[in-house]
Each structure stands twice: as C-alpha cells, then as structure tokens.
N, C-alpha and C positions, 0 to 999 in steps of 0.2 A: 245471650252474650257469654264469651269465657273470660269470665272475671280473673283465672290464670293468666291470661294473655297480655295481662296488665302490671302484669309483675314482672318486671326485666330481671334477667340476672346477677345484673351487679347487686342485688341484695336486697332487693325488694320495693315499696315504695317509697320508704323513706329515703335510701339512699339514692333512687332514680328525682326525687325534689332537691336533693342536695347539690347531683347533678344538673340538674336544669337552673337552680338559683347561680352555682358555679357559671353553667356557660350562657343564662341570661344576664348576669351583671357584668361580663366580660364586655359583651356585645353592648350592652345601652353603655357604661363606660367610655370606651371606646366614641358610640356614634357621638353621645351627648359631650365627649371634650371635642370631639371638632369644632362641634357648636360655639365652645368657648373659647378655642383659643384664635379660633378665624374671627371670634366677635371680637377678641380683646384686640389682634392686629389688625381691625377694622375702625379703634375706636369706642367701639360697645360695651360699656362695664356690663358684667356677670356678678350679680349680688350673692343668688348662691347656685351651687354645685351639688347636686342630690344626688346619691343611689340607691335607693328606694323611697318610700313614702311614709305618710305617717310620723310618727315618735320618732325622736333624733334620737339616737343612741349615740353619736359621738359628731362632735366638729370641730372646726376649727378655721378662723381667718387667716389669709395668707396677706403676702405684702400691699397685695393690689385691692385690700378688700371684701376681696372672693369670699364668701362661708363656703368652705367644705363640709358636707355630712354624708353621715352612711343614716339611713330612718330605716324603721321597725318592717315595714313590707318590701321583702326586696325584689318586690315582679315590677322592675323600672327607672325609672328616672330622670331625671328634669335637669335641666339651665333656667335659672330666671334674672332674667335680664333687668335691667332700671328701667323704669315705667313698664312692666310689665303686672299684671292683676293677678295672674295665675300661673301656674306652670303650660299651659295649651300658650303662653305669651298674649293672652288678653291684656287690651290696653287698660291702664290705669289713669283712668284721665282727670282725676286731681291731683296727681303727685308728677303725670307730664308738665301739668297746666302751673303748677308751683315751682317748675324750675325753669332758670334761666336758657338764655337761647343756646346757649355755650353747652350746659348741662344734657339739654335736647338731645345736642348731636349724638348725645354717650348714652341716649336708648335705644331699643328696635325700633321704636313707630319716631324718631325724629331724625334719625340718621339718615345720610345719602341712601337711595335706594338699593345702588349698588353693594353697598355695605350690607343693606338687610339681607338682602338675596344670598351675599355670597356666605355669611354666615347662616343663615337656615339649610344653604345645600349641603353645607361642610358634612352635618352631620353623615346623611347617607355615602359622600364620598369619601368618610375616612372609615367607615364598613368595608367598603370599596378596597380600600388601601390595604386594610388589615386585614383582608381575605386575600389578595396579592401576595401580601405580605408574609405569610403561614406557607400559600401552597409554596411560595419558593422557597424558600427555606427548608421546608420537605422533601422537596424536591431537590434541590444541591444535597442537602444531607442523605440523603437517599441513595444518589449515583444514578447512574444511568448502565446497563448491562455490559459488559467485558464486550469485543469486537467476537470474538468466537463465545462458541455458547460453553460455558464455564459453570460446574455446579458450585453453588457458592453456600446452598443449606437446604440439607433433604427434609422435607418434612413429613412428619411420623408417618407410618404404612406398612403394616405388614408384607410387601412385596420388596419394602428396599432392604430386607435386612440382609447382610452378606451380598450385597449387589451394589449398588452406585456408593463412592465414598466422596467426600466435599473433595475439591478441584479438579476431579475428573472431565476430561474436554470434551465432548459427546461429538463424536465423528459419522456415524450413519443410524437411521434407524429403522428398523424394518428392511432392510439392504439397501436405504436410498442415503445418498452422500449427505451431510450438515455441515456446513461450512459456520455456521453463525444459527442465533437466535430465529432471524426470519425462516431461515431455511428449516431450523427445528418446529415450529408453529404450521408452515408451508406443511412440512411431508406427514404431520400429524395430523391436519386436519384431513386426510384423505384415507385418514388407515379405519377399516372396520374396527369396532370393538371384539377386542379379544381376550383374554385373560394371560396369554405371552405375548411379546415382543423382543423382537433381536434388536440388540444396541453393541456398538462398537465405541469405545472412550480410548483415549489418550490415560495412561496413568502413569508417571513417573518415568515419562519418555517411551513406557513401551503399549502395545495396542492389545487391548482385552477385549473379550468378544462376550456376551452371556446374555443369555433370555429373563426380562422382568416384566414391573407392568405396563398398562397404557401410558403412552406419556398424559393424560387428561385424567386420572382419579378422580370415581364423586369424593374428594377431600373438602373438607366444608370449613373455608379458609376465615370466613365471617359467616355472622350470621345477620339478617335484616331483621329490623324490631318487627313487631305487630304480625310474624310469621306462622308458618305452620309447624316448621323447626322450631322458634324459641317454645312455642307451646307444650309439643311433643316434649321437651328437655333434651335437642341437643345442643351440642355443644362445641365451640371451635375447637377444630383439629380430628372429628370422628369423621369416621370412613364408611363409606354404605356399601355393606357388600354385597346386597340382594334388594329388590323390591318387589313386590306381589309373589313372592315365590322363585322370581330368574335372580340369577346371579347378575350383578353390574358391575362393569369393567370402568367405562368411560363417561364423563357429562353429559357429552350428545343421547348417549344410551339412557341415563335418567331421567333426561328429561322428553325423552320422545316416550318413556315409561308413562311419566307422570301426564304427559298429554293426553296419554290416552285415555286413562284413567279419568280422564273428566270429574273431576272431584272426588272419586269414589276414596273412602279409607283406605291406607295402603299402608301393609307390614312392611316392615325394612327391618332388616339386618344391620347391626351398626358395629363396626370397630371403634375401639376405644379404648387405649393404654396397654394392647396386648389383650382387652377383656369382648367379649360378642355378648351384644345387649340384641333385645327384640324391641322395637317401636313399632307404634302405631300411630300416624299421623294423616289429618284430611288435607289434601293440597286448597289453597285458596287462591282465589282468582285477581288475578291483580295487571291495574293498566301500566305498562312496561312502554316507557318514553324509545323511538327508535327515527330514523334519518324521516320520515314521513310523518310523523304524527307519536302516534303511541297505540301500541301491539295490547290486546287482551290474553292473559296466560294465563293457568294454572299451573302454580309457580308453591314449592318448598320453604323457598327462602333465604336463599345462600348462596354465596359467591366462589367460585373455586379456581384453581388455574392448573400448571402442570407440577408433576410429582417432587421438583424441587424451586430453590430460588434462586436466582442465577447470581453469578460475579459480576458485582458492579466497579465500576470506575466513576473520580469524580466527574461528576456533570459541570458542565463553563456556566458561570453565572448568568449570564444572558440568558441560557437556553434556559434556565429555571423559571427566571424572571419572564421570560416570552410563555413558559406554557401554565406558569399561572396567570398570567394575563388568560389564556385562552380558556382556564379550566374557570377562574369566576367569569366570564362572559355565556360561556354554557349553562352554569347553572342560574344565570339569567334568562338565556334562551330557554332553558326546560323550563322554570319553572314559570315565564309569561305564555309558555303553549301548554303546560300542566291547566292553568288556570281559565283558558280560552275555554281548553276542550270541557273542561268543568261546567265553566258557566252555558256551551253549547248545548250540555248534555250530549254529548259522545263518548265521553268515558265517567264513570262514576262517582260521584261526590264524594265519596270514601276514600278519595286519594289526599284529600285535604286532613290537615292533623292540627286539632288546636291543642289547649295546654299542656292535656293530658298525654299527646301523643307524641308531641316534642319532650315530654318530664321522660318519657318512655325511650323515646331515642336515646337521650340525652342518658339517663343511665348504664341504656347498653352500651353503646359506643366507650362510656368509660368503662365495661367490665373489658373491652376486647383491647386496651392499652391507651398509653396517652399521647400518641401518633393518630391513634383514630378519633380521638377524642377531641383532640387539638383540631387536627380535621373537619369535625364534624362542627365545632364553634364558628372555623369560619366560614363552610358553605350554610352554617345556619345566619352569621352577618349579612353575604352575600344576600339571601333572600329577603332580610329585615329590614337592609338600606335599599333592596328596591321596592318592598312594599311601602318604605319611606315617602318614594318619590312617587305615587299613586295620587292623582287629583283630586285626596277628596280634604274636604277643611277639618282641620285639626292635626293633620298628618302635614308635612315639610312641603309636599307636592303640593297640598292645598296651599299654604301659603307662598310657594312658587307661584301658582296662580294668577294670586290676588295682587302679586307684586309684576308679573305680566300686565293684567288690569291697569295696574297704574301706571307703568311704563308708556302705553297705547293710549290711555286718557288722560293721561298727564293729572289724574287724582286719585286717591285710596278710594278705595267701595266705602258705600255706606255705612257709618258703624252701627245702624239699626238690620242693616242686611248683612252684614260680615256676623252677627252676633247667628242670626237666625239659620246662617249658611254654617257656622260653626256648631250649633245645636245639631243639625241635619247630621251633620257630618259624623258627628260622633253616634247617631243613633246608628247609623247606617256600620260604623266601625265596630260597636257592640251587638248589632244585629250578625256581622260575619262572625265574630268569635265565638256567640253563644251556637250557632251553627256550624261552627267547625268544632267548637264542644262536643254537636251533638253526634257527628262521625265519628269523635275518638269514642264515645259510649254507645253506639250502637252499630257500628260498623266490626267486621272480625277477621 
C-alpha cells in the first residue's frame, strides 16, 4: 500500500480529519435537527440535541426544554426523545410506564404513529433538502454560459499567452463557424489532436484570426482523491505536455495514451507556473459510473475541460432549483447502482470508501476551494440520508419498517424481537464499516 496516497493535499492528515469532522457535523447536524423539529411540530418533546458523543464540553437548555450539547467525539450525533433509553431511541419502559397518558403522547413509542414516522423520516429528508439546497444555490451563483461562446477566464497554459484575451467572442474554429458554446464543443470534438489550431474571435468589434491550442488541453482542472495524480504530486492547474515520450495536445489524446498503457509507469511532462517538471506516475484502475452500468478504466485522475471558462449570465431560479433537484437524484441513482454492482461482484469492492477515505476526500475537496468543498458536503448528505433510509434496524429505514409492521398489524413488534432485530442490525452496520475500512487500507 502507498501510505503517500493517504495524505491529501490540503496539509496532511491532520488537517484532512479537521476536514471530515467540519463536513461530518454539518451533515448529522443538519439530518438530526429534522429529527427534532418535525418531532417537536408533531408533539414529541426532544430532551436532548447532541453533536457528537461522549464528554459534554458545552450545553445549554432552550425554552422548550431541549439540552443542547456539542460532546468530546465528534463522529455523530443524536436526538433523544422522552421515553427514549438510548440515543438508537430504545424504549425506556419505566419512565413511559410512570407518565401519564397526556405525557405519552409527547414520546416516540406513545405518540400517534403518524407522528413517529414522520419524524424519524424528517431526518434523511432534510439531507434531502440541504443538498437541493447547496447545489442551487451553486448553481444561480454560478450563472449559466453567455448565448454566444464568450471567454470569460483563460486558464493558465502556455499556448494562451499573447493569444486569447477575457471577452473575446470565439467565432470559427479550425475554419468551422461557432455561433454559441454547443457549436464550440460540437466542432471540437471532431478535430484531430494537434498542437495548432486556427481560431477566429470578435475583439472590440473587429475579427482577429491566429493559430493556438486544442480547444481540450490535458489542463488538470481538479484532481480526484485516492489517485494516481494526487500520488505522483500534481497539482490543480498543471499542464501535461508529453506522456511516454509523445507530446499531448488534447484529453482524448491522454487518455487513449494512458489506455494503452495498461497500467504500465508513465513519464509525463508537466507544466506548471511557466516551470517543466518530469513525473512519474502508475495509472490505476478504476470502475467509472456511465448510462449502462459502470465502465472499467485505467484512469490519472483528473478532470479537465476547455482551454478557458466561458461568460456566464444569471441562471432563473427555477432552472437552479430543477437541476439540483436532478443532480441529488443522480447521486442517488449512482450511488444505489455503485452498490448493486458491488455487492454483484461486477465491479470492485474498492470503490466503496469508509472513514478513511471520506477524511481523504474530505480534505482534498477543501484544498481545491470552498465551492468544491461546500459541494462535496452535500453530495456527501445526499448519500448519508439515503443510506439513512436503508432497511436495516437501528438506521431510520429500520425504524420505518417496524412502524410499517405496525400500521398492517395494528401492533408494534415485539419488544423481545425489536431488541434482537436491533442487535442484528447494528452488527451487520459495523460489519459494513469495518469492511469499508478495510478498502480505504488496502485498496490503492
């Protein structure tokens, strides 16, 4: 294993646990005040309010009651409700059984059933909400691209210097007309890689003509954790300007390199600030989610696009709000076919990432800004509220369950068999985690 490859950039491991404490207390936060405040408008007193476990380092009662604390470990945290035994909301049945009927109503186990439900689901749907939430907001602030393809910021490259400047209108490329962004992606994706290309821009009303690069540089715009890139040490924003010996123009050109290469070591040429470094990095093999399933590559590590960033205009709220609706329902969909093809054995257990590999995201995403970071908290809710709603007992699904059970029987389960279905449950929950452990340490 490369013990390197566990050291994220933002500054090692200490600061990638700071990061993961950050974007796990956002998220249980978050899931665990749905919890409470759909219980409290259902009725359901919330005694206390936890964000982590252990040693209370600080609290405080509010009007209704409530104990607020922050405790000494901070991987989580609880609601515990009146007659509740434990934070998992184990019933407390002498301190149900010693209050009045009145009283009843204001626990989990005595309250309308309706009530129980809709506050145990709150939690996972206001992960739900707050990943909605993030990407539009990202998304309005972000804009959405100018109607003509407008450079709005070049990013570093030795081929733009003296060549493309910010609002230049990009009118043909390669002698084929661009009326807009589509039309620039359209005539680019059909040009050979080359090391020139002819482009014609609007600039200050008059039309300039001059040969630079591909519109697609390997420009390594991010980078993904647990890669061959972060390993190697690059870095966002360097330029590849060779691999095995050939020179590379284009993405498509790298990565049909690196295919080839089938894993083999590969020198690269890198730009970086004006400075040509030599790297040496192994591509690794990685299962890539695609419209069928999910693709096997041997894959860098990095995401790139074209040589600049285009003029945006504001985005209409709606369209925000519609396509984060669509971007957290994808990383639904990936990630319930991430885990099929997992447990199928079709693609490789090593795609799954417990503590470790989350502490690891979780730092890098903060070294690359706090857009990506923000980001990356809420597609990490998105997937926490749905392993939320997962049927097994001790997890929110599980207790959706049992209050199905009771709906259809007209009586709660057993509490000699809800105890034993709750044992089960959690073995089976710490059986997946110490197994997703063991991919972030032996996986590479």
């Amino acid at each position: 294993m490369d013990i390197l490859s566990l050291i994220p950039t933002f500054g090692g491991i200490g600061w990638a646990v700071i990061a993961f404490i950050v974007a796990l207390s956002v998220i249980v936060a978050i899931h665990e005040y749905g919890h409470y405040i759909v219980g409290r408008w259902c009725g359901i007193h919330a005694e206390v309010f936890s964000i982590g476990f252990g040693r209370v380092l600080w609290s405080r009662v509010d009007q209704h009651g409530t104990k607020w604390q922050i405790a000494l470990l901070p991987f989580g945290g609880y609601v515990k409700f009146l007659g509740d035994a434990d934070p998992a909301s184990g019933k407390d049945g002498g301190t149900i059984n010693a209050l009045s009927e009145t009283e009843r109503k204001r626990t989990m186990h005595g309250a309308d059933l309706w009530r129980r439900a809709a506050t145990v689901a709150a939690g996972p749907v206001f992960n739900f909400i707050f990943s909605i939430l993030v990407f539009a907001a990202v998304f309005y602030f972000s804009g959405q691209p100018a109607a003509r393809a407008v450079i709005g910021e070049l990013k570093p490259n030795p081929g733009n210097e003296e060549r493309f400047e910010t609002g230049d209108v990009l009118l043909s490329v390669a002698g084929q007309p661009v009326q807009d962004l589509t039309d620039f992606y359209e005539v680019s994706r059909e040009l050979p890689p080359t090391g020139s290309v002819s482009y014609v821009v609007e600039r200050d009303g008059a039309e300039i003509s001059f040969d630079s690069i591909f519109p697609f540089p390997p420009i390594l715009d991010s980078l993904q954790p647990k890669s061959a890139a972060v390993s190697a040490g690059l870095e966002q924003g360097d330029v590849i300007l060779a691999a095995g010996g050939a020179p590379v123009w284009s993405l498509t050109q790298l990565r049909d390199i690196v295919q080839e290469g089938e894993g083999a070591p590969m020198a690269l040429e890198v730009w970086r600030g004006g400075t040509v470094l030599d790297v040496t990095l192994t591509p690794r093999q990685r299962d890539v989610p695609t419209e069928d399933g999910f693709e096997t590559l041997w894959l860098i590590g990095f995401s790139g696009g074209a040589f600049f960033e285009p003029q945006t205009i504001p985005l209409p709220l709606g369209e925000a709000v519609t396509g984060a609706v669509t971007a957290t329902w994808n990383y639904i969909l990936t990630s319930l076919s991430g885990l099929w093809h997992i447990a199928s054995g079709q693609i490789s257990s090593c795609n799954m990432s417990g503590a470790i590999g989350i502490a690891q995201a979780s730092g890098h995403t903060a070294s690359q800004g706090p857009v990506e970071f923000i980001m990356f908290i809420a597609a990490l809710s998105t997937v926490i509220g749905l392993i939320n709603l997962f049927p097994i007992p001790v997890l929110d699904g599980g207790h959706l369950v049992f209050h199905a059970y009771e709906a259809i029987f007209r009586r709660p389960p057993n509490d000699q068999v809800l105890n034993v279905l709750m044992t089960g449950g959690l073995m089976i929950l710490m059986s997946v985690m110490v197994f997703a452990l063991s991919r972030d340490i032996l996986c590479v």
